[in-house]
BAVEXTOR-894456 format. One record per residue (C-alpha): residue number from 1; x, y, z. Coordinates in steps of 0.001 Angstrom, whole numbers, plus 524288, in hexadecimal, padded with zeros to 5 digits. Layout:
BEGIN
PT num    c1    c2    c3
PT NUM     X     Y     Z
...
***
This chain:
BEGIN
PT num    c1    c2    c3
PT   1 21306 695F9 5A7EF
PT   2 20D64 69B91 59B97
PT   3 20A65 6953F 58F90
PT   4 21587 6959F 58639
PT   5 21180 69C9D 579DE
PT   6 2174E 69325 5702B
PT   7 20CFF 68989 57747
PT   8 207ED 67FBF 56B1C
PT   9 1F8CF 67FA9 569BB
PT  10 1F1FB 676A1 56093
PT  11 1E375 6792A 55E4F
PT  12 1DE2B 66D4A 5566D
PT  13 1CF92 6748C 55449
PT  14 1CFD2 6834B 55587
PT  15 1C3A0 68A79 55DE9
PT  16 1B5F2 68734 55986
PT  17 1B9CA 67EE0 54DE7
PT  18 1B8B5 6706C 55595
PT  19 1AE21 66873 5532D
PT  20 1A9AA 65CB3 55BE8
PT  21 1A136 655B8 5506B
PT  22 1A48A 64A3B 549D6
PT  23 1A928 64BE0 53D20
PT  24 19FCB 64785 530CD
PT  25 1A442 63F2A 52796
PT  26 1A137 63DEB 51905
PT  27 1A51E 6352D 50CB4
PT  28 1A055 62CCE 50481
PT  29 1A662 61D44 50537
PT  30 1A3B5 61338 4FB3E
PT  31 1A7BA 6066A 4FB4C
PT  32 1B167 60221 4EDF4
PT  33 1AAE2 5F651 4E61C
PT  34 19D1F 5F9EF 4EA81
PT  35 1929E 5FE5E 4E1D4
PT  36 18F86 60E74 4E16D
PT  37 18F74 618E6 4D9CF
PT  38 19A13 61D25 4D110
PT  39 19F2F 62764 4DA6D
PT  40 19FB4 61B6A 4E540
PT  41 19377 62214 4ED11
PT  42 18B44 616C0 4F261
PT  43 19751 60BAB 4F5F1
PT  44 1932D 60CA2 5031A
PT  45 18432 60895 5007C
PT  46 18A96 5FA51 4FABB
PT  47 18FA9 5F0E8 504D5
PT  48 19327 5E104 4FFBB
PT  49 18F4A 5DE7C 50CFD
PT  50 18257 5E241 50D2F
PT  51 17DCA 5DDF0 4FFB7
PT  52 17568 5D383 4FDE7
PT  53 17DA7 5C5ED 4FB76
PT  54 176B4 5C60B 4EE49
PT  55 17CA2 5CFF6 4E93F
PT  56 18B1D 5CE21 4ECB5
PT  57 187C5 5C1CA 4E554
PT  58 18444 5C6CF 4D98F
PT  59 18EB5 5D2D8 4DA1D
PT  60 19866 5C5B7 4DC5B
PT  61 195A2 5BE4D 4D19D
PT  62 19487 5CAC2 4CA9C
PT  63 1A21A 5CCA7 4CBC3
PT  64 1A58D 5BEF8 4C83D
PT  65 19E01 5BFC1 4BD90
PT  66 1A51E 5CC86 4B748
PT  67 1B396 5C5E2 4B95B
PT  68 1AE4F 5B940 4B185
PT  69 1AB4D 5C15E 4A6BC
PT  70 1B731 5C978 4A898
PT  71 1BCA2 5BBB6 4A702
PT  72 1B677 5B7DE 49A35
PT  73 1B906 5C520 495B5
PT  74 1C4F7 5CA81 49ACD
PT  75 1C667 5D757 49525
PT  76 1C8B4 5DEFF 4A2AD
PT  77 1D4C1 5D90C 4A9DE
PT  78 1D3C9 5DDC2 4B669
PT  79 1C3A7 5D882 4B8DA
PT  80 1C894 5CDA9 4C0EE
PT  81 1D481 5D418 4C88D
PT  82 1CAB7 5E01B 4CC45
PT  83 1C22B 5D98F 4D725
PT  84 1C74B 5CB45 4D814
PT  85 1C018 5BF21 4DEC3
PT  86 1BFBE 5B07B 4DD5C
PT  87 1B0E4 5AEF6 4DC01
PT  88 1B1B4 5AC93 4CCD7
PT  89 1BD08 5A350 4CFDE
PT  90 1B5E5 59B03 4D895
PT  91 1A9DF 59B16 4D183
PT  92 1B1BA 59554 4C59B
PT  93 1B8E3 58ADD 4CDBC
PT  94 1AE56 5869F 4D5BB
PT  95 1A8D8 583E5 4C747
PT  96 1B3BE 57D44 4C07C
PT  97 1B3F3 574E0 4CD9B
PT  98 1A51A 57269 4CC55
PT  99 1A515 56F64 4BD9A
PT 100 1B15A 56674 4BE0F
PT 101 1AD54 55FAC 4C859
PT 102 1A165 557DC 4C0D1
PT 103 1AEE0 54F95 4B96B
PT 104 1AC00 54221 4BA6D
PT 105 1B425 537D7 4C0D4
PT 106 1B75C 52874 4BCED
PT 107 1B374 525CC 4CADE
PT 108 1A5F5 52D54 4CE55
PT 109 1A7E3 5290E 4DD77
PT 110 1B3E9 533A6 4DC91
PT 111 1AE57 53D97 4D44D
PT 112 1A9CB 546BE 4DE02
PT 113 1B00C 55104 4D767
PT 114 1B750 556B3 4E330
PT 115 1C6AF 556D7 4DB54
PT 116 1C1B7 55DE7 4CED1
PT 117 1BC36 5678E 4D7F4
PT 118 1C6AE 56AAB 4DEE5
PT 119 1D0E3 56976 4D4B9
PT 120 1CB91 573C5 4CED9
PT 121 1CA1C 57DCD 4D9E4
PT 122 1D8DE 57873 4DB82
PT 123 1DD28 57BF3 4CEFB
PT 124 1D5F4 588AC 4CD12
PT 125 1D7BF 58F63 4D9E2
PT 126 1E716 58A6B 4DB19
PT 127 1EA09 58D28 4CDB8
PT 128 1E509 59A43 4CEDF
PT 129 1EA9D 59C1E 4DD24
PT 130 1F9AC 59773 4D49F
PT 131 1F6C1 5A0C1 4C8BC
PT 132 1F4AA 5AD47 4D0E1
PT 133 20217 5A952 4D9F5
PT 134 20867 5A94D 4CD9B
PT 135 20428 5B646 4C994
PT 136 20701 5BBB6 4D708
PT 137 215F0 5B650 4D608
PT 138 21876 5BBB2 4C85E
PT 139 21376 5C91C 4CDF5
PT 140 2054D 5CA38 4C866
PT 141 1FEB8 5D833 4CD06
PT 142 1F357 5D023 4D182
PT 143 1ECA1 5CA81 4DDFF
PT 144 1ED4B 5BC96 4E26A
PT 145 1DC1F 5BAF2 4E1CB
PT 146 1DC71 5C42D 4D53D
PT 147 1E2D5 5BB45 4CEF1
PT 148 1D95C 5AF58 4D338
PT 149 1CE82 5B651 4CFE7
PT 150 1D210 5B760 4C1CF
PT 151 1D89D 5AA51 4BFB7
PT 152 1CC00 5A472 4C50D
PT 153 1C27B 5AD6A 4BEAF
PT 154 1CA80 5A9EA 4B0F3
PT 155 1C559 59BEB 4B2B0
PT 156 1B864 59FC7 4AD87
PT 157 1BB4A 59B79 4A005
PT 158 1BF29 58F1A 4A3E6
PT 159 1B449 58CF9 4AB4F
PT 160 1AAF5 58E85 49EA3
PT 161 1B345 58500 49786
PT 162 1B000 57C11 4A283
PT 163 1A155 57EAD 4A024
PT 164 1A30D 57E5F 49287
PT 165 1A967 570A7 4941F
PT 166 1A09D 56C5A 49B90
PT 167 1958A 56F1F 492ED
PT 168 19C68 56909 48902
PT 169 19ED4 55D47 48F99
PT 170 18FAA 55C09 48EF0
PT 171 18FDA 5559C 481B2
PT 172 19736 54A8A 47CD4
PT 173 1A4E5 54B32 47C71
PT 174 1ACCD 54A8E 4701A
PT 175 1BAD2 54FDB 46ABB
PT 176 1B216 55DE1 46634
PT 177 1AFC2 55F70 4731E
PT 178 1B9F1 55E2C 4794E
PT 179 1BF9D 566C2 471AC
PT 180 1B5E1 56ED8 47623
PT 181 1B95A 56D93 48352
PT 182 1C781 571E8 48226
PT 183 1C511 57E6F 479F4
PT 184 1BCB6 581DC 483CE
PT 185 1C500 5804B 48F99
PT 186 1D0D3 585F4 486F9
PT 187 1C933 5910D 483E1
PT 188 1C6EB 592A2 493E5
PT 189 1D4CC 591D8 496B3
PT 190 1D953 59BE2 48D42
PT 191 1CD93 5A4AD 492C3
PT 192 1D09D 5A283 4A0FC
PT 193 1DEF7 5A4B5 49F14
PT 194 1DB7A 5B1A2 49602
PT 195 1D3CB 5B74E 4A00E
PT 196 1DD11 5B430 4AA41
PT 197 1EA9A 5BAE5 4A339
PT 198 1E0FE 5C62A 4A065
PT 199 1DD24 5C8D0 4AD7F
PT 200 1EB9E 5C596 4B4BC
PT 201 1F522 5C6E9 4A90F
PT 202 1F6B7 5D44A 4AD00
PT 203 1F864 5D2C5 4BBD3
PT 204 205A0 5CC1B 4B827
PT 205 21436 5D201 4B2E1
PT 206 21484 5D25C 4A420
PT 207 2225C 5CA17 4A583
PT 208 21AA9 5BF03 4ACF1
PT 209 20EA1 5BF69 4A5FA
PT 210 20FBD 5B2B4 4A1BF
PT 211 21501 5ABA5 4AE87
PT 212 206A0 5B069 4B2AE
PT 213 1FFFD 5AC18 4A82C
PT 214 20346 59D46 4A82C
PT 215 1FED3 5992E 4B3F3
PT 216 1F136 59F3D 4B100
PT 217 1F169 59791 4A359
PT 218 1F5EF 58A8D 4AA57
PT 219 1EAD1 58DFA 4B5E3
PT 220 1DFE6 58FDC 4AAA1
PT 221 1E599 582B2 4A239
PT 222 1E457 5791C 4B0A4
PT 223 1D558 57EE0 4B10B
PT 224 1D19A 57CE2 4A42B
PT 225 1D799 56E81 4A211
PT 226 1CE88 56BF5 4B05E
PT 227 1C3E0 5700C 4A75E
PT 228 1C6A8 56962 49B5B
PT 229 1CB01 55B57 4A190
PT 230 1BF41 55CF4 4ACD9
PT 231 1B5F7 55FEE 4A210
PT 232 1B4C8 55328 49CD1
PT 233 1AA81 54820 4A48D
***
């Protein structure tokens, strides 16, 4: 039988024009967040996992370092929501925990300091853990750790008044002084809860603004009366 002439032919390479080598590849990759040039030649040279321990130290505390002044001076509002973590956090609790923990007890077989400790890892981790549900429920256009991150950064002011209590405490204690005391704890609150409604006031509805807003100025007033009624020996 001969071939029928409508017979279909499909020639995927025509005559002489197929090549058996591999193919050769070329591009340039970088890697986003590591350090190159401006054009983003050289992210492949920088690998986290290869650089001495060291280093991500100091790049770490780097970091920290830039959102607690972003937290004394908050004039960008998005610092803390860019690149969150709870390092800063931590690093303040673990302090307040330390600090509050020297308060002396009527009984000094008791005082091993074990309930001021954790009452205040209690209070500041749950209190921040109740704040951030609450902006979730009334719709805030922010992430559950975001919002950690800043409400424990934001407890850096309170921690100086702490310091600054403390210091005071050094001398002997009279009405002036105690006066002292509360200005500067009040003066911590209003800072801590400033910084916070700068940083998340946005990240909530205009209509339920201030539904948002109390709970962060009731989570700021339980912290600073710990360090105004803790403060005392």
């Amino acid at each position: 039988m001969e071939p029928s002439s409508s017979e279909a032919k499909l020639d995927l390479y025509s005559e002489g024009s197929f090549d058996d080598t591999e193919p050769v590849l070329a591009g340039n990759i970088s890697v986003p967040g590591t350090v190159g040039q401006a054009d983003g030649a050289g992210g492949v040279e920088f690998n986290t996992l290869d650089e001495p321990i060291s280093q991500t130290i100091k790049r770490d505390l780097s970091a920290v370092g830039t959102k607690f002044l972003a937290v004394l001076y908050p004039k960008e509002k998005k610092s803390l929501l860019k690149e969150w973590d709870l390092w800063g956090p931590l690093i303040l609790c673990t302090f307040m925990a330390t600090i509050l923990q020297g308060h002396d007890s009527s009984d000094a077989h008791t005082a091993d300091g074990g309930p001021e400790f954790a009452e205040v890892f209690v209070i500041v981790w749950v209190g921040a853990m109740i704040v951030t549900l609450n902006t979730k429920l009334l719709g805030g256009s922010i992430s559950f750790f975001q919002s950690v991150c800043v409400l424990g950064y934001c407890l850096l002011p309170l921690v100086l008044s702490l310091i600054f209590c403390r210091i005071v405490l050094l001398a002997n204690q009279n009405t002036a002084l105690v006066i002292v005391r509360c200005i500067l704890v009040l003066a911590g609150f209003a800072w801590s809860t400033f910084a916070s409604m700068q940083f998340l006031g946005d990240c909530n509805p205009p209509s339920r603004k201030a539904l948002a807003v109390y709970p962060m100025f009731l989570f700021y007033l339980v912290v600073g009366w710990m360090v105004i009624s803790h403060s005392a020996d």
